[in-house]
C-alpha positions, 0 to 999 in steps of 0.5 A: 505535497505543499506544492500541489497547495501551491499550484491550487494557490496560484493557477486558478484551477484546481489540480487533481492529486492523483498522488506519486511517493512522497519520499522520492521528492525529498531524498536528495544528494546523499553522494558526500563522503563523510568521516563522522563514525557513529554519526552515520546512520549507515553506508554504502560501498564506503560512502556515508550518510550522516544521520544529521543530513538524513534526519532532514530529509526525513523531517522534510518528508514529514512535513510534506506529509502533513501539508499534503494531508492537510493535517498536523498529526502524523501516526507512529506508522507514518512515521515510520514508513516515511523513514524506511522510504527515505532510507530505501531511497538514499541506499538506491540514489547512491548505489544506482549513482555508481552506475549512473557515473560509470556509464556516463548516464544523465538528463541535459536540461533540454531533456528536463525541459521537455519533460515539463512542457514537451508535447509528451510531458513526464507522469507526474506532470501529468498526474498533477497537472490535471483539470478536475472537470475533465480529467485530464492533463492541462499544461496551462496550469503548469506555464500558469505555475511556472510563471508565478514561480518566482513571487512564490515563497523560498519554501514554494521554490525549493519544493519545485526543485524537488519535483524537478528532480523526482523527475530527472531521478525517473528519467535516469533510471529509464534509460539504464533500465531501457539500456538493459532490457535492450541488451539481450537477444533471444536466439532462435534455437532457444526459442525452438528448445523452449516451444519442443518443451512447452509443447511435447507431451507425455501420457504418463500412468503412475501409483503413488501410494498415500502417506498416511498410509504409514501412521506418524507414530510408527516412525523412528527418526535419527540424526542421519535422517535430520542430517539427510533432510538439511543437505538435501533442502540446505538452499532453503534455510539461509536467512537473508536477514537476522530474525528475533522470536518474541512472546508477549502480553498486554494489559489494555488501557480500558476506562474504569467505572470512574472514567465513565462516571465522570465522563457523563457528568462531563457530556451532561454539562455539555448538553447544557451549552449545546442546547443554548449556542448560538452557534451550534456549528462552531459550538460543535466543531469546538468540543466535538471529538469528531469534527463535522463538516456541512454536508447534507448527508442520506440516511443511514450515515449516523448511529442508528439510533441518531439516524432515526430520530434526525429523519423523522424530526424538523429542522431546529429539534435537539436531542439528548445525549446517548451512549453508544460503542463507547462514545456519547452523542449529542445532535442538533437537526440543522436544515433537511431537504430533497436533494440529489445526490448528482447533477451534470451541467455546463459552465461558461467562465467571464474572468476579471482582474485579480482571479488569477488570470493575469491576461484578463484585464476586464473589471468585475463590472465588465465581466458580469454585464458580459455573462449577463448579456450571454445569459439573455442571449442562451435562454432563447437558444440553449442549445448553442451553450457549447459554441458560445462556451468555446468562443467566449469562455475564459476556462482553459479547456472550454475550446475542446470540451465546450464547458462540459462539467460531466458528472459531479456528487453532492459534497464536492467543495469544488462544484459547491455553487454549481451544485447550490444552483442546479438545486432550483433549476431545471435541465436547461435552465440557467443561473449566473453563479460567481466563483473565486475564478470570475463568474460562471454562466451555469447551466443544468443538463440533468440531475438524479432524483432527489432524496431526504437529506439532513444537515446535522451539527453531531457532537461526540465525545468518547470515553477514554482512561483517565490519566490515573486509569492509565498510570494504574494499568502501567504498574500492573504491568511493571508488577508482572515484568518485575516479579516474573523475570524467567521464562517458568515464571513469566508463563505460569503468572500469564496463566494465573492472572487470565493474560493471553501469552501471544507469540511473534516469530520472526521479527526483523530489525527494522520491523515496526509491525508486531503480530497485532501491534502496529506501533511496536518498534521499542519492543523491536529495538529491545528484542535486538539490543546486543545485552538482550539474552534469550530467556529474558524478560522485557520492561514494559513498553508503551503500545499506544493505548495498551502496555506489553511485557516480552520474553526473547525465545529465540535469536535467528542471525543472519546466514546459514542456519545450524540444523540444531536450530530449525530440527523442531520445525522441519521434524513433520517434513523428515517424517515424510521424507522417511515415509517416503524412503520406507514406500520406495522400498516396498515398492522395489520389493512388489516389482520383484513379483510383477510388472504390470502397473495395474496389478502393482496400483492394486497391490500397493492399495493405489489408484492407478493416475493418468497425466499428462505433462509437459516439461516445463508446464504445470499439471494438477497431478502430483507428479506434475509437480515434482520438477525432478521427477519430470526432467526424468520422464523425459529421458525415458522410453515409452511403455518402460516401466520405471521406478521408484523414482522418489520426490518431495511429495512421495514414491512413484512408478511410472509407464509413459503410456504415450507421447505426443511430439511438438508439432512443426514451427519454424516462425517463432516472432510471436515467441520471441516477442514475448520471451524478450517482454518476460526477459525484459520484466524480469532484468528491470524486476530483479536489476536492483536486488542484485544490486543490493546483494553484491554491494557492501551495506551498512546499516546503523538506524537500530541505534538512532530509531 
């Protein structure tokens, strides 16, 4: 978030993003009733959101993004995620508002100020507000923060509010969840029923014979048992969402012969002013497809080749182009030294006017005469670092910590002068090091052993399709989907022209992601557009670096699915279920002969299993898993012989060989504990799905994006 970069700015220490959603500091008041029609990317029990006040929300999300990023460049997928956030988060505030209204829920102000700067402040002023040094939450930064609010821009401001209100939103939601959890009660009798079933035990033997004993082919399915099959299984086969199946191809994008001839006269002109900068960094940084920092690195960082040769020359060497996984590379060997990869030390911080501290008010001259005195002062006596550090350091949590900087890598921008330092010096040893904040008396506590280490200005640049390459790949795509218009057709070109046909079943609206393609929301909103038949062919698409043609194979809508349309895909299960039926009646015909469950087990080509089973655990065995088949069991008299009962795995008979009754309890505390902890989860778990499913949603973002 921009505020993070705010606070960094403003409180003089720099703020661990530990990272909350970004979405949820900019959805704002979408609750205003609106009669724009199409204009309205969709609504809630009646009440609108326009696309207009959404689309805000989501460019600010957007940018949000990218200053938090510290980035300008946003992905298609980020882009997308930001907008399915921002719809989740405006479809909630407005059904959870309902709620929120009917029951008179709300957060005073004296709430949101405690949790801001109460002695048990919300997570994410504890997420944010945290010292980089110790890890932990400070709430100096956020009275620093917050007393600099109002010289801060407009845009610093408002995005205070956001958080204030991403605060305020949790808040809420807390005490209605709190409010439902809280609002149930575990009987003792329950309790008792729920410990005789997880503690009652059956000693079963049961024959099941195998399936496969029956061969697929010498079944005979027909409509009844179709039929049979879906009304027994009907529960299973409503489509919550409406799903489109897609076959396609692709043409990738791959530089031609000329793209990579031109790209290597290109790198060697190059190499020419690479060789001849002065400034090899900016030089670097200025035509480099890769930017590159000035960190000093381990070997093993760099190609292999590269690696190599950096290692093993001096500062000052420069070395010629090469390719290498469709790039070339260029380098120039800056500085190599023994460095180590961490060191730990101690700091104490003397503040001047004008570091951000606007209690301080010594001058610079005063502040380094003052670390100079204590410097002379703890080289005689080191080991009183950490009292003088809690007496006179200006750093906020140097009176717990004694200026304790534990452990800190090489490459940290924040510890950079320490780490400069600490390079030179020896465990105890000290060194005035001045900072943004004032200077620091720094001294080293340990390091780790020194390693080889390079500084490198690597130049890279990759070999990419040409304009001319890309615009030759689009009209062969466009030649396939203009000449292959049926589905013969377009099956039979893909195999003529060596294109893999791919297939993408189950393609939702909102969908952004298909089967290998990241970025394929254009072929999605085709698949769904109202005049898109199944049987049709695509125009082309472009899919980021590759082009793709589809075919629409099948239409799912939304609700109970037509036997017709899923006969194909259940066909293996009604096999089984046949199977089972034909093992059931062979099993009803051996019992005519005998009794004994052994000799049936022999008869029946079976083993003969024993189990044991619970009423509501779980068994490794098969019959363990059929739940029905289990609630039967325990209705049924020891040494019986029973069956065939029939299940969703196959045919059984069954003796219940023994049965182990639950043993006496009468303090259920421990149980009632954790059924209220498991209740509690699944109320707040599945509170607002329910939500969901009872309200009245429309959504139209298929026509905006």
């Amino acid at each position: 978030m921009a505020i993070i970069g705010k606070i960094r700015k403003h409180s003089g220490l720099v703020v661990v993003i530990v990272g909350v959603a970004i979405a949820a500091f900019v959805i704002g008041d979408f609750s205003k009733k609106s009669n724009q029609g199409t204009s309205d990317i969709g609504s809630v029990n009646g009440e609108s959101i326009p696309y207009a006040e959404f689309n805000t929300k989501v460019e600010q999300s957007l940018e949000a993004q990218k200053e938090n990023s510290g980035s300008d460049k946003i992905t298609d997928q980020e882009t997308y995620q930001l907008r399915q956030s921002t719809w989740t988060s405006a479809v909630k505030e407005l059904l959870m508002g309902e709620e929120y209204d009917e029951l008179g829920l709300t957060v005073s102000p004296e709430e949101l100020f405690d949790q801001v700067q109460g002695r048990q402040p919300h997570r994410f002023i504890l997420q944010y507000f945290k010292d980089p040094a110790t890890g932990q939450y400070n709430p100096a930064v956020v009275l620093n923060y917050l007393k600099n609010l109002d010289k801060m821009e407009p845009k610093a401001k408002n995005q205070w509010l956001q958080f204030e209100k991403a605060i305020k939103d949790d808040r809420q939601e807390t005490k209605f969840n709190n409010l439902l959890a809280k609002g149930y009660y575990v009987p003792k009798a329950f309790l008792k029923k729920d410990f005789i079933n997880q503690s009652k035990t059956l000693k079963v033997l049961a024959v099941a014979p195998d399936l496969a004993s029956i061969p697929d082919n010498s079944i005979k399915l027909t409509d009844e048992d179709f039929q049979k099959f879906y009304d027994k299984n009907k529960i299973y086969f409503f489509m919550e969402e409406a799903s489109r199946d897609l076959d396609y191809v692709l043409f990738d994008v791959l530089p031609s012969d000329l793209d990579r001839k031109r790209t290597a006269e290109d790198v060697a002109q190059l190499y020419k002013e690479f060789q001849s900068s002065l400034d090899v960094m900016t030089f670097m940084n200025a035509n480099s497809d890769v930017k590159s920092d000035t960190m000093f690195v381990k070997k093993g960082a760099f190609p292999a080749q590269l690696d190599t040769l950096l290692f093993a020359s001096k500062p000052g060497a420069v070395f010629p182009p090469f390719e290498f996984n469709n790039s070339w590379y260029m380098a120039k060997l800056i500085d190599m030294q023994q460095r180590p990869d961490s060191m730990k030390g101690s700091q104490i911080l003397i503040a001047f006017a004008g570091t951000g501290n606007e209690n301080i008010k010594r001058t610079k001259e005063e502040a380094k005469l003052k670390i100079d005195s204590l410097m002379a002062a703890l080289k005689k006596t080191p080991q009183l670092f950490a009292e003088v550090a809690k007496k006179y350091s200006d750093y906020p949590t140097a009176k717990d910590d004694g200026g304790d900087l534990k452990w800190f890598n090489d490459g940290n921008p924040n510890f950079d002068p320490f780490f400069k330092a600490g390079i030179e010096l020896k465990p105890n040893e000290m060194k005035v090091v001045e900072t943004r904040i004032g200077y620091s008396l720094f001294m080293l506590v340990e390091k780790s052993a020194p390693v080889a280490k390079v500084k490198a200005a690597v130049l890279t640049r990759a070999i990419v399709p040409s304009n001319q390459t890309f615009q030759d790949t689009y009209m062969k795509a466009s030649a396939f989907a203009g000449q292959n218009k049926t589905p013969e057709a377009f099956e039979k070109s893909a195999v003529s022209k060596g294109l893999q046909k791919r297939s993408a079943p189950n393609i939702r609206e909102m969908d952004n992601y298909v089967m290998g393609l990241p970025s394929a929301r254009e072929m999605v909103r085709w698949a769904y557009a109202e005049n898109t038949k199944v049987g049709e062919v695509s125009p082309v698409f472009d899919l980021s670096g590759k082009y793709g043609v589809a075919i629409l194979k099948n239409i799912a809508p939304k609700g109970q699915q037509e036997l017709k349309d899923i006969k194909a895909r259940v066909e293996p299960s009604v096999k089984n279920m046949k199977k089972i039926d034909l093992l059931a009646e062979k099993m009803k015909k051996e019992l005519a002969s005998s009794k004994d469950i052994s000799a049936l087990a022999f008869k029946l080509n079976a083993k003969l299993d024993t189990s044991m089973i619970t009423f509501t655990g779980f068994s490794r065995s098969n019959i363990g898993r059929e739940s029905e088949i289990v609630g039967q069991l325990f209705t049924f008299k020891k040494g019986e012989l029973v069956g065939p009962l029939t299940g969703n795995s196959g045919a059984y008979l069954v003796v219940i060989s023994d049965v182990m009754e639950a043993p006496a309890k009468d303090d259920f505390s421990y149980e009632r504990m954790q059924q209220m902890q498991n209740f509690n989860q699944r109320v707040t778990g599945n509170m607002y799905s329910a939500l969901e499913k009872t309200a009245k949603i429309t959504d139209n973002r298929l026509k905006f994006y």
